[in-house]
C-alpha positions in Angstrom: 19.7 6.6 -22.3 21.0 9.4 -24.2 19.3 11.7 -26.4 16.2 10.3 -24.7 13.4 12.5 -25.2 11.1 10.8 -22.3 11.7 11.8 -18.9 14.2 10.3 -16.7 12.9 9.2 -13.1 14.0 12.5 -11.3 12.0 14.8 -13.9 9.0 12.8 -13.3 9.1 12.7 -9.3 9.3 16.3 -9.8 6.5 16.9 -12.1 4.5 14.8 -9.4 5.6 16.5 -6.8 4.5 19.9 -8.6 1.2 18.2 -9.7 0.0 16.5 -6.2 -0.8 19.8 -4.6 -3.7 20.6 -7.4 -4.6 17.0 -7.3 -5.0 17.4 -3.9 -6.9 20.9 -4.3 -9.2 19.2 -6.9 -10.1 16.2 -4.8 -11.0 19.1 -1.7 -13.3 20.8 -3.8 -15.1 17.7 -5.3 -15.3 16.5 -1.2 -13.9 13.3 -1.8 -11.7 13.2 1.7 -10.7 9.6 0.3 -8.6 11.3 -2.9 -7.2 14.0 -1.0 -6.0 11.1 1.8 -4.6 9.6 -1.1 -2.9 12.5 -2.7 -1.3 13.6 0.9 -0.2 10.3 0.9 1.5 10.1 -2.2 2.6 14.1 -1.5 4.8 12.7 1.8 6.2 9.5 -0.2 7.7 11.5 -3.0 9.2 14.0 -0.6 10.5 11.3 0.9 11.9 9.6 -2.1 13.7 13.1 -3.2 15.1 13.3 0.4 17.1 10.3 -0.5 14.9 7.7 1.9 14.0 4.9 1.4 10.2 4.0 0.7 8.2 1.6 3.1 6.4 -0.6 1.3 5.1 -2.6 4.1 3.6 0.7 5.3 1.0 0.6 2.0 -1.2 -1.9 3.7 -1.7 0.1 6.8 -2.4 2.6 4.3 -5.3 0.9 2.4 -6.6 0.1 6.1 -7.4 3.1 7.4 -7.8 5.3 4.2 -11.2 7.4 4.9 -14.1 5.4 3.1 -16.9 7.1 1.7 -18.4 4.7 -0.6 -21.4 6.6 -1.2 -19.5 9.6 -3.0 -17.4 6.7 -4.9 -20.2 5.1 -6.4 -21.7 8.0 -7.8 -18.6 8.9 -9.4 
């Protein structure tokens, strides 16, 4: 859209890409191995959507199954 002042798609996958990393740092400190999983995830899927491949959704359930649970730190949170 021109003279849109919201970002386009490529602005935002860059911001995430910048943002991930202190995500990621954040969830470290706080010891919630669940978050950072999450945030490496997310980390190698928009790399991988900036490299021009394609993104594997049927991967995400595989994902969710063997993401690190620590309930305990979760539902104190």
């Amino acid at each position: 859209m021109a003279g849109s002042t919201s970002p386009n798609r490529w602005e935002t996958l860059c911001a995430l890409q910048s943002l991930l990393p202190l995500l990621k740092k954040a969830a470290t400190d706080l010891r919630r191995a669940d978050m950072v999983y999450w945030f490496e995830q997310a980390d190698a899927e928009v790399a991988n959507i900036i490299r021009g491949h394609p993104s594997d959704a049927t991967a995400i359930p595989a994902l969710i199954a063997s993401c690190p649970q620590d309930r305990r730190s979760v539902a104190q949170a």
